[in-house]
C-alpha positions in Angstrom: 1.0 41.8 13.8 -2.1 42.0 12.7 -3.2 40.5 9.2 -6.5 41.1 7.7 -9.1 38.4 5.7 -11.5 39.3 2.9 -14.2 38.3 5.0 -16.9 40.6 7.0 -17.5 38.1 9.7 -13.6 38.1 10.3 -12.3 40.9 9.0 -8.6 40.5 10.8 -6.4 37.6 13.0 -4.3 39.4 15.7 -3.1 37.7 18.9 -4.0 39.6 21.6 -7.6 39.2 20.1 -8.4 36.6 17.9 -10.3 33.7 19.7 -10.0 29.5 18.0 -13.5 30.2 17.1 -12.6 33.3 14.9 -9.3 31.1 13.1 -12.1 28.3 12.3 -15.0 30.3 10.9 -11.7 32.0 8.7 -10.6 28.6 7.3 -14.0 27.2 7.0 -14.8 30.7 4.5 -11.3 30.4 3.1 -12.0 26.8 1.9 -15.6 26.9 0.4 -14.5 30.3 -1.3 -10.8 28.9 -2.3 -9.6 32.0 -0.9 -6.2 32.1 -1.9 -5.1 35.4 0.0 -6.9 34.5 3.6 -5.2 31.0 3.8 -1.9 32.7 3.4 -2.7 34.7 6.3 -4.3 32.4 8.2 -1.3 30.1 7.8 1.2 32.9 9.1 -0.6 34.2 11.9 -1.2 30.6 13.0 2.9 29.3 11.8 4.6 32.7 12.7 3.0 34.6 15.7 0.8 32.2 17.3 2.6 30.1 20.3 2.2 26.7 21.7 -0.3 28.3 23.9 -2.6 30.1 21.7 -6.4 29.2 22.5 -5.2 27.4 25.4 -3.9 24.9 23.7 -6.2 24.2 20.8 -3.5 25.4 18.1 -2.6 22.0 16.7 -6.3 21.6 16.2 -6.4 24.5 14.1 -3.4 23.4 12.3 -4.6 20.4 11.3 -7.8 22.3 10.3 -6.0 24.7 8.1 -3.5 21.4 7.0 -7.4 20.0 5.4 -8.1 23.6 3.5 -4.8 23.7 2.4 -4.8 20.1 0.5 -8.5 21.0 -0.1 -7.0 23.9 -2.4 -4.0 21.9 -3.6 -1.5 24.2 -1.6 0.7 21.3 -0.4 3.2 23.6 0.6 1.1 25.0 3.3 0.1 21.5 4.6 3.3 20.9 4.4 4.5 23.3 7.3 1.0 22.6 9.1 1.9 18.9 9.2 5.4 19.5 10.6 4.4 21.7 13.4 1.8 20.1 14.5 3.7 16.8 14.9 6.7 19.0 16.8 5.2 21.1 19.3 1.6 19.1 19.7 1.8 15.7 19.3 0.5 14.4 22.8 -2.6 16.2 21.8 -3.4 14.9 18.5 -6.6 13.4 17.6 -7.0 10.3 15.3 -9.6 12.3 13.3 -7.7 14.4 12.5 -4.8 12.6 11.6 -7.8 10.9 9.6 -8.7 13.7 7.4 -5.6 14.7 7.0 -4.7 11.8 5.4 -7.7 12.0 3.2 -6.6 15.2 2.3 -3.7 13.9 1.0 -4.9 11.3 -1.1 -7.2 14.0 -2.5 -3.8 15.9 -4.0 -2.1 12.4 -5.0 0.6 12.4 -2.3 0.2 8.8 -1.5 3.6 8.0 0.0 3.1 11.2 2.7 -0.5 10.0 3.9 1.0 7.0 4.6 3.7 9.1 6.1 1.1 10.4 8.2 -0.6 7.6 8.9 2.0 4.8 10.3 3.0 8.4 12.4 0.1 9.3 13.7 -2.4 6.6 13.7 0.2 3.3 14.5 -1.1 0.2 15.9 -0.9 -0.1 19.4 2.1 -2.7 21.5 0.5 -6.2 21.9 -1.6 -6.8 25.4 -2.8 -3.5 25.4 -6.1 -4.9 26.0 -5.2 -7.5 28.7 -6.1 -5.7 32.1 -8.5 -6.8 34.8 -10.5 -4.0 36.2 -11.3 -6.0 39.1 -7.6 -6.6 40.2 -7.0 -2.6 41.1 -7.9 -1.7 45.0 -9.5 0.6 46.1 -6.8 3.2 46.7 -5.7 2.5 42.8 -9.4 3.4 41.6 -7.4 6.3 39.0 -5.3 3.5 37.6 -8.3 2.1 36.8 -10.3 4.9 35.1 -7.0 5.7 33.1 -6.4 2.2 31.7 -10.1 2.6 30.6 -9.5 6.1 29.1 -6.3 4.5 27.6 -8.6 1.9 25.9 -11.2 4.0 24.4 -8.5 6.4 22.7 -6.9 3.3 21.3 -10.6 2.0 19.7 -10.6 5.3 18.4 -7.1 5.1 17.2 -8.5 1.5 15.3 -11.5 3.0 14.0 -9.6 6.1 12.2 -6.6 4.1 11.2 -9.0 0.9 9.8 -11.0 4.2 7.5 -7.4 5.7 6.7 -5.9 2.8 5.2 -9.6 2.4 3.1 -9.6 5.4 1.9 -5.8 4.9 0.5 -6.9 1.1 -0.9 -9.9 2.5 -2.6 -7.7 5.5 -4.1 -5.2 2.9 -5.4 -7.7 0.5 -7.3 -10.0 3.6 -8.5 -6.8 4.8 -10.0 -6.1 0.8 -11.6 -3.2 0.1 -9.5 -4.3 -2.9 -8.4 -0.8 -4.0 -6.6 -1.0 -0.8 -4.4 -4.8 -1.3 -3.5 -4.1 -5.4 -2.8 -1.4 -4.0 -0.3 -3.2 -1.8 1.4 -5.4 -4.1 1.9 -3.2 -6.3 3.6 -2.7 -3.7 6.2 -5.9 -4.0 7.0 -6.2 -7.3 7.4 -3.3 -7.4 8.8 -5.1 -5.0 12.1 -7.8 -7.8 11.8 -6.9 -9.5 15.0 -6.3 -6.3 17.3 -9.7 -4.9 15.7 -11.5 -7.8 17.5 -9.8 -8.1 20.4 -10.7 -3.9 21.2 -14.1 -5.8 20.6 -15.1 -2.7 17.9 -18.3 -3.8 16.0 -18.8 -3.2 12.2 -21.2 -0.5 12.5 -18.7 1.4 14.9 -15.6 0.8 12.2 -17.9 1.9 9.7 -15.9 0.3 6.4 -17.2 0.6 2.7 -16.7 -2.9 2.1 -18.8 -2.2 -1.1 -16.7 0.5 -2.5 -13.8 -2.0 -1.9 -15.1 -4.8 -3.7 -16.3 -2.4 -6.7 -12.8 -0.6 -7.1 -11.3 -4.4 -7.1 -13.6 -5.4 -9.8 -12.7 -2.7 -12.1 -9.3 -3.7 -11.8 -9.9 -7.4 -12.4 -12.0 -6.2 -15.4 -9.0 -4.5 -16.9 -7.5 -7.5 -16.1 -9.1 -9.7 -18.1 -9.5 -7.2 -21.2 -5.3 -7.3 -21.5 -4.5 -4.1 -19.7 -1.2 -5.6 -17.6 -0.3 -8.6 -19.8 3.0 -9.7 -20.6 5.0 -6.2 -21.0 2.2 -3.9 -22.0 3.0 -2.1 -19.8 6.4 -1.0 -20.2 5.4 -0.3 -23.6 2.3 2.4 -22.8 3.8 3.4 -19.7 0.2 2.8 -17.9 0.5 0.7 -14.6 4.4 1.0 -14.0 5.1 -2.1 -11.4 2.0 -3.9 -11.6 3.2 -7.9 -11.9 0.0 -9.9 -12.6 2.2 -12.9 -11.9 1.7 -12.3 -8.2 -2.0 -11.5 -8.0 -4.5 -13.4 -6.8 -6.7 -15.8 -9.8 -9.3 -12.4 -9.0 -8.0 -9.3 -7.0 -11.9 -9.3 -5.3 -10.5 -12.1 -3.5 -7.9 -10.2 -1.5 -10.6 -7.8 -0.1 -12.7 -11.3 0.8 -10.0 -12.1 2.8 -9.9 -9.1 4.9 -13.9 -9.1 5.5 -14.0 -12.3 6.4 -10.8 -11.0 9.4 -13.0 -8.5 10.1 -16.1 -8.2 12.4 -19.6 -9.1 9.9 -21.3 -6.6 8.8 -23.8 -9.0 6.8 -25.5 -6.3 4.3 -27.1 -7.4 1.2 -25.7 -4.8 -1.2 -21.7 -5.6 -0.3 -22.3 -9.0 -1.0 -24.1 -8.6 -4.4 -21.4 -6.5 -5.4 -19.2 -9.6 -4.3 -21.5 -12.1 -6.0 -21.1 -9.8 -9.1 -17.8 -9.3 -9.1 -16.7 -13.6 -8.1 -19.9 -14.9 -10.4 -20.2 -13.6 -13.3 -21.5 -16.1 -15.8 -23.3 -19.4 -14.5 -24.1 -22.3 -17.0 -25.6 -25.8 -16.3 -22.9 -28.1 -18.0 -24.4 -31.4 -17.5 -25.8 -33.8 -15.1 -24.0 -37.2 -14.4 -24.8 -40.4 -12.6 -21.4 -41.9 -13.0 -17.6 -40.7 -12.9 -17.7 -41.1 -16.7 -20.5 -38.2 -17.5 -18.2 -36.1 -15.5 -16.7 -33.3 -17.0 -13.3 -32.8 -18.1 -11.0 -32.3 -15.0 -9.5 -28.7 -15.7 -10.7 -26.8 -13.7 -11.2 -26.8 -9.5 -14.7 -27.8 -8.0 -16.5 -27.7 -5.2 -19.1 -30.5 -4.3 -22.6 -29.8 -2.1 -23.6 -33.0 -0.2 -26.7 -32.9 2.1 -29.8 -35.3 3.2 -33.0 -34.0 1.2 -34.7 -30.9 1.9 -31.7 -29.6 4.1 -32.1 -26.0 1.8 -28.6 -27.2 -0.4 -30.4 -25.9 -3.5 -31.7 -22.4 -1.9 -28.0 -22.5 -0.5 -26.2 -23.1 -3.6 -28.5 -20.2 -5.1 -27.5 -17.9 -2.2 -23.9 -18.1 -2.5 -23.7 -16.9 -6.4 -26.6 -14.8 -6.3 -28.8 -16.6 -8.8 -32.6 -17.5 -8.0 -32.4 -20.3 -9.9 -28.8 -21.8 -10.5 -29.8 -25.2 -8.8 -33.1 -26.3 -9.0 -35.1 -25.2 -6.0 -38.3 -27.7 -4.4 -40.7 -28.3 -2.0 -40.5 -32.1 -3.2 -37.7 -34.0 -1.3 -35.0 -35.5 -3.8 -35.5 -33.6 -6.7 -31.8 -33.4 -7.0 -31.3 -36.8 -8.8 -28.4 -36.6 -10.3 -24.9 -34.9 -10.0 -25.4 -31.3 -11.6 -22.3 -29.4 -12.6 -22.4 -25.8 -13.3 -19.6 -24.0 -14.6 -18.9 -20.5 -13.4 -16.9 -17.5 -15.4 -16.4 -20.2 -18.2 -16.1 -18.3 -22.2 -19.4 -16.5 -22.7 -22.0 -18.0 -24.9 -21.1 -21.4 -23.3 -24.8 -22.1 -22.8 -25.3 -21.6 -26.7 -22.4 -24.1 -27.7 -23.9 -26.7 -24.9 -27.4 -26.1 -26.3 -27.1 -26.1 -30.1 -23.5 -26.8 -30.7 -22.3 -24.2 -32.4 -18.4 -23.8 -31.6 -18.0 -20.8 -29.9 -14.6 -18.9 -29.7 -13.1 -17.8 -26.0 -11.9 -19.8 -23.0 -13.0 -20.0 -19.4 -11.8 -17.4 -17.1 -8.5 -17.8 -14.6 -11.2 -17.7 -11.6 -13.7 -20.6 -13.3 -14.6 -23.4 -11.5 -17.2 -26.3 -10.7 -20.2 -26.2 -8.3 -21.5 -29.8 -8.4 -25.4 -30.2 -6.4 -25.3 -33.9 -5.7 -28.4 -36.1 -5.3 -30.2 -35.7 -2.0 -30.2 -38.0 0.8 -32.3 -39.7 2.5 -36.1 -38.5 2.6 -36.0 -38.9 -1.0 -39.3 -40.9 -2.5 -36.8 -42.8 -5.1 -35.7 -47.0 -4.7 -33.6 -48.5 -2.9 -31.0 -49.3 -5.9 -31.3 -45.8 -6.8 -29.9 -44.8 -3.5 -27.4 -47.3 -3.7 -26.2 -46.3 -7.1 -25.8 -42.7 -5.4 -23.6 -43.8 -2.8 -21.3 -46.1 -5.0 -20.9 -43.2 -7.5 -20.2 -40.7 -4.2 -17.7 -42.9 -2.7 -15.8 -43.3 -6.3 -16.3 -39.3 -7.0 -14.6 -38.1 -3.4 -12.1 -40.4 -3.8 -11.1 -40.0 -7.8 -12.3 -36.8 -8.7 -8.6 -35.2 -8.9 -10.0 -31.7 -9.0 -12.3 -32.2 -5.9 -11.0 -29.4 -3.4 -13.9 -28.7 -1.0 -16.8 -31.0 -0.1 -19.7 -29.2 2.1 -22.0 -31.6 3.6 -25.3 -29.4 4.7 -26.8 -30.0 8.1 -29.9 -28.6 8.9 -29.1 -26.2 12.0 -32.6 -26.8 13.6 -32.2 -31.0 14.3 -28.6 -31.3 13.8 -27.1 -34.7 12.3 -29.8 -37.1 11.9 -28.4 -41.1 11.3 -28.3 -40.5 7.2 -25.4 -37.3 8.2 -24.0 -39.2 10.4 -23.2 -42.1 7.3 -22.1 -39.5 5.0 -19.4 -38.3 7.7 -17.9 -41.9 7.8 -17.7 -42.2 4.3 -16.1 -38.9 3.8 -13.7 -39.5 6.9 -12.7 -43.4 5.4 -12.2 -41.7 2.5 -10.4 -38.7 3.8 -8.0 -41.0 5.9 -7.6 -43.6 2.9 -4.2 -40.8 1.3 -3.0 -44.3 -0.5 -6.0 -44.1 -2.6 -7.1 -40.7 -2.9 -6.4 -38.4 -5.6 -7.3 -35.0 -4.5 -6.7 -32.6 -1.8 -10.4 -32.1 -0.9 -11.6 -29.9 2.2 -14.5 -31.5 4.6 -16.5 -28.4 5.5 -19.9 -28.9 7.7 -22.7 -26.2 6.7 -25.4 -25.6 9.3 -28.5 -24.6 6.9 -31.7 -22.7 8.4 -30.1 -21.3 11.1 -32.7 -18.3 10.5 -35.5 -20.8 11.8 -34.2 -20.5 15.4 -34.5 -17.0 15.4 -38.1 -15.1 15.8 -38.0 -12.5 12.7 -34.8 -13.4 11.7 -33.2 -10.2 9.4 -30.0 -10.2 8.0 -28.5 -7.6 10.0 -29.6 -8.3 13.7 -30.0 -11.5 14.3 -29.5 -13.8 11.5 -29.8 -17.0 12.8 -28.3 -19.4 15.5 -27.8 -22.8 16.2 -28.7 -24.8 19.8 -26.2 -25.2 22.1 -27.9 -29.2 22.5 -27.1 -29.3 18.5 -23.8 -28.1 18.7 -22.6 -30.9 21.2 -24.6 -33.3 18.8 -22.7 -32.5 16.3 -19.7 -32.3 17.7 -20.0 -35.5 18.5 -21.2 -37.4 15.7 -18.3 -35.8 13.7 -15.8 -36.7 16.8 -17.2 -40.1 16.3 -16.6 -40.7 12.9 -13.3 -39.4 12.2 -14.0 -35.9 10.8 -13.7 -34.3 14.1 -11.4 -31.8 12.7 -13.4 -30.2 9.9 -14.5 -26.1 10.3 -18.0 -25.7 11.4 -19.9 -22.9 8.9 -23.8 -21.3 10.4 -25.5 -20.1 7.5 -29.1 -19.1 6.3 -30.0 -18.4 2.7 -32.9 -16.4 3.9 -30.6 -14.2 5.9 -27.5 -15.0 3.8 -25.5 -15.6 7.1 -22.1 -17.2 6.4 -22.0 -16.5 2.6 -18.6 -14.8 3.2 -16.8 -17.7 5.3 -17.9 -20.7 2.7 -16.6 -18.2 -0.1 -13.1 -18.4 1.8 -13.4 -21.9 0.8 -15.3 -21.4 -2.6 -11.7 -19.5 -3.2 -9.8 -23.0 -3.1 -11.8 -23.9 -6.3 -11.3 -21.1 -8.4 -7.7 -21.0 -7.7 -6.7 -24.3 -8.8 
């Protein structure tokens, strides 16, 4: 049968002469033209007289081809059929991308439950150990065993990479469309491929994620949020949002997309974690600063507390992490930190107005507000010996009464490791830590390695961002082993390179949660 196209370059589709070239210049020119008429007769020459065999093979290519033009033009019914055969009479020849724009197709027309359809179909995770093989333990005579395990691999990494972008474009659908309890749980699936992801040993740059888009369409959600859009039954009233329960979110939805950058491999670029910083800081206000428990603030809210010797970069480190240049005070003059400075972040705007001039201004902090508390400097620091003194005694009584204490991060400079003044710090935090009769929080010990960018020759922050010293590490390991804190995380950073910004936000998180 023969079935003729509006176009000159391919004026007809026939089987005995129509080559897979001729069928994708026709979609391609059916598509950009939204040629109703040619994708009709592409889709029965290719549905009704065209066999398994057709183009030696290549027809489910071509189906999947014309699947994308159809959903390009909203024909779902098309698709449809396309989808079906495909999946019957070619599946051991599929290819991830196109399973992969298919998908994206779909989302394009709104049918979100049939791209997933699609995807958990055609682009599943693999069985666990499909990575475990030795290439050394085939003989000689087994030498195609070998190069098929390795062929077996890479279409499985590819599998990854297209199922990883799949399941982002369907999350970054869902919160663009502010429906935040869809996005949050397709984010969980891909957090949930985290651990296979690194295991195949795929690299951000090959994955290729829009970490920024994700963060972005979470923050327009969470800004919704906060202006009413889901509370209490609104909802069911306006019919916007049907099934979203707040209740069950996060304290801010940005968090659940942390959670699966921090699973996956670091990608480190500057403009995904501004949008972060924008969308986890967005107010900053220097509450007070206090020399003893009773110039504290009012316990209600979580906090976070930065401890370091002087000059270790805690200030430049602390600015950093929120994306401020000048949150915490920032010298060349060691101990200029001299007292315990709390700042208050996503408190009620205009805070810094009511603290300045004391004008009572309406509002309340936000669920995601908490604490960062820059405490004095160890030390170098050019101050008296009381002074010091008074700085311990009022440590020891803050990590041990301070009820809404839940992370301390002691700052280590990643160039000389722990030097003796680290190393008293770690017993007081670990006496205190083991001392559960007497201690009134649920505080985190977290190490921070500052300046690891100084070990590196032109550090950047996307190839190499720092290190630490192999020497250092056992130092450290050490010292902690040997005063009780053995068992606290170890986090490199740089706040020139902004290494490790995302794993001390994973504990920044226990703060604002509280």
């Amino acid at each position: 049968q023969v079935h003729p196209l509006h176009s000159t370059a391919v004026d007809k589709l026939e089987v005995s002469s129509t080559s897979a070239d001729d069928v994708v210049q026709a979609i391609k020119r059916a598509q950009n033209l939204h040629d109703v008429h040619d994708i009709r007769e592409i889709a029965h020459f290719l549905l009704e007289d065209c066999d398994i065999s057709f183009a030696y093979g290549y027809r489910g290519s071509l189906l999947s081809r014309l699947a994308v033009a159809s959903l390009h033009m909203n024909n779902y019914a098309i698709a449809e059929r396309c989808i079906t055969e495909r999946r019957i009479s070619h599946r051991s020849s599929m290819l991830p991308m196109e399973s992969s724009a298919i998908v994206r197709g779909l989302l394009r027309c709104h049918h979100i439950e049939e791209a997933w359809e699609v995807l958990e179909d055609e682009l599943h995770l693999p069985l666990d150990g499909w990575v475990d093989f030795d290439a050394s333990s085939f003989d000689d005579d087994e030498l195609h065993l070998e190069e098929e395990a390795i062929r077996r691999q890479l279409e499985i990494r590819d599998m990854l990479v297209h199922r990883a972008r799949s399941i982002g474009s369907i999350a970054s659908r869902q919160f663009y469309e502010e429906e935040p309890t869809l996005g949050m749980a397709a984010i969980g699936k891909l957090k949930e491929m985290a651990g296979i992801v690194k295991e195949s040993g795929l690299t951000a740059e090959e994955l290729g994620m829009p970490w920024e888009r994700f963060v972005r369409g979470a923050a327009l959600c969470e800004g919704k949020r906060r202006d009413g859009k889901w509370d209490d039954n609104r909802d069911n009233a306006n019919g916007d949002g049907e099934g979203e329960d707040p209740s069950q979110w996060p304290c801010n939805i940005v968090y659940t997309v942390l959670d699966a950058m921090i699973s996956f491999p670091p990608e480190n670029k500057d403009v995904t974690f501004e949008a972060l910083c924008n969308a986890l800081v967005r107010r900053t206000v220097f509450v007070t600063g206090a020399v003893d428990m009773d110039g504290c603030p009012e316990a209600d809210r979580g906090e976070v507390a930065f401890i370091g010797r002087s000059n270790v970069g805690k200030s430049s480190l602390v600015n950093m992490l929120t994306n401020r240049k000048s949150l915490a005070f920032t010298s060349k003059t060691p101990g200029k930190t001299q007292q315990s400075n709390y700042f208050a972040v996503n408190d009620k705007p205009e805070l810094a107005r009511q603290i300045r001039y004391g004008d009572d201004v309406p509002g309340s902090k936000d669920r995601d507000s908490f604490y960062i508390v820059d405490l004095p400097g160890f030390g170098f620091a050019k101050v008296p010996q009381q002074q010091r003194q008074q700085w311990s005694d009022f440590m020891d009584e803050y990590l041990l009464e301070r009820e809404t204490l839940r992370v301390v991060f002691h700052l280590i400079d990643a160039r000389h490791g722990p030097t003796d003044e680290d190393a008293k710090i770690m017993h007081k935090v670990g006496t205190i830590m083991r001392n559960t009769d007497k201690k009134q929080n649920n505080a985190k010990y977290v190490i921070i390695l500052t300046k690891a960018d100084k070990n590196v020759k032109g550090a950047t922050s996307e190839k190499n961002p720092g290190k630490v010293a192999e020497s250092v590490r056992d130092k450290l390991v050490d010292t902690m082993t040997a005063n009780g804190v053995g068992y606290a995380p170890i986090v490199v950073t740089s706040a020139e390179t902004r290494l490790g910004r995302d794993e001390v936000w994973k504990y920044l998180r226990l703060a604002a949660e509280s």
